[in-house]
N, C-alpha and C positions, 0 to 999 in steps of 0.2 A: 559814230566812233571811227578813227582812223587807225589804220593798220600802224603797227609802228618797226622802222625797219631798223634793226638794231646795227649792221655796218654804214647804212648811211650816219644816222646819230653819232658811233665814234668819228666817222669823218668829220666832226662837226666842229673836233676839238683835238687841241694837241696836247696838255695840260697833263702830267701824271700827279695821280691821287686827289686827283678834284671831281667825283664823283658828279652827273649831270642826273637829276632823276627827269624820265621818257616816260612815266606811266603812276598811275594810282590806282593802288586796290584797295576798296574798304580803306582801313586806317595805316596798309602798307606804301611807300615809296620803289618803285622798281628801278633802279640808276644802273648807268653804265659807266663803266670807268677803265682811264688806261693806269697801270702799272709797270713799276720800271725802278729798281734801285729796293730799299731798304724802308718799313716804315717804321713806326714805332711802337715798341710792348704796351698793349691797351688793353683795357675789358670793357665791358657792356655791361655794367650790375642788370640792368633790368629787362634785356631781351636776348635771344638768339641770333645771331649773323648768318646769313647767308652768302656763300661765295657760289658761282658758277662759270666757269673758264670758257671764253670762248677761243680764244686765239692763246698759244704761247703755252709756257709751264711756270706756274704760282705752287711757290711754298710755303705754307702757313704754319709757320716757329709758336709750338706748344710746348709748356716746360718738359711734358711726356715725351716728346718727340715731334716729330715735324711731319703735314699731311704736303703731299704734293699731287696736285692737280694737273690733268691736261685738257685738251680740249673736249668739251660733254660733261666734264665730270665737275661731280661740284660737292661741296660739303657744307656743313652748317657746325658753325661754331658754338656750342651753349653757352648759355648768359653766364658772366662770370667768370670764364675760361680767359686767361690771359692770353694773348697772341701777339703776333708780328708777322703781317703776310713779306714777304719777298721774292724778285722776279729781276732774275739778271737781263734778259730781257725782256721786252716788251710785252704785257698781259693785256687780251682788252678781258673783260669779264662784267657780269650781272651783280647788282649786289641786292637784295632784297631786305627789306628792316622796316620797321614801325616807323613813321612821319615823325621828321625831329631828332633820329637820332643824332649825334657828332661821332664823325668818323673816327677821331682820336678817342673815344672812347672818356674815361676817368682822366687818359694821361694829358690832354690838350697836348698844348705847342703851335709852333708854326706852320706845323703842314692840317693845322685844323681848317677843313672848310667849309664854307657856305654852298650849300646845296641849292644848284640853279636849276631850272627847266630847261629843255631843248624840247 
């Protein structure tokens, strides 16, 4: 098993909201990704999201109000919960999720991506 170093892997890519997943657990995917601008209001019917901030400050827009993250800190969104992460600048962060999900949630569009290896 190889160590996995997580700012080498962002260096790997410049790409925001294109999630790279670096590890599998069991039936989870562990990805890294940069953020930067606006995403889109989405849910997850059937799992919980994990965010974890490494770099930067990410706001995650909940119709209740909005959680904002910094570095260390991390939240988990529950299934269902509609969201919109936002990061005026640049976020690298962890995302943690079940194999398969789409990022875009229910809402698809254009910034839906295919989840690669690094």
């Amino acid at each position: 098993m190889d160590v996995v170093d997580l700012a080498d892997k962002l260096s790997l890519f410049t790409q925001h909201w294109s999630p790279k997943r670096v590890a599998t657990l069991n039936d989870y995917e562990i990805k890294v990704v940069k953020i930067q601008g606006e995403f889109v209001w989405h849910t997850h019917d059937d799992t919980d999201e994990l965010f974890l901030v490494l770099s930067g400050t990410l706001t995650i827009q909940l119709r209740d109000g909005d959680v904002v993250l910094g570095p260390g800190q991390l939240y988990v969104v529950p299934r269902g919960v509609e969201h919109c992460p936002v990061a005026q600048d640049e976020v690298h962060a962890v995302l943690i999720e079940p194999r398969g999900v789409v990022n875009t949630g229910s809402a698809g569009g254009p910034l839906t991506a295919v989840v690669e290896a690094l």
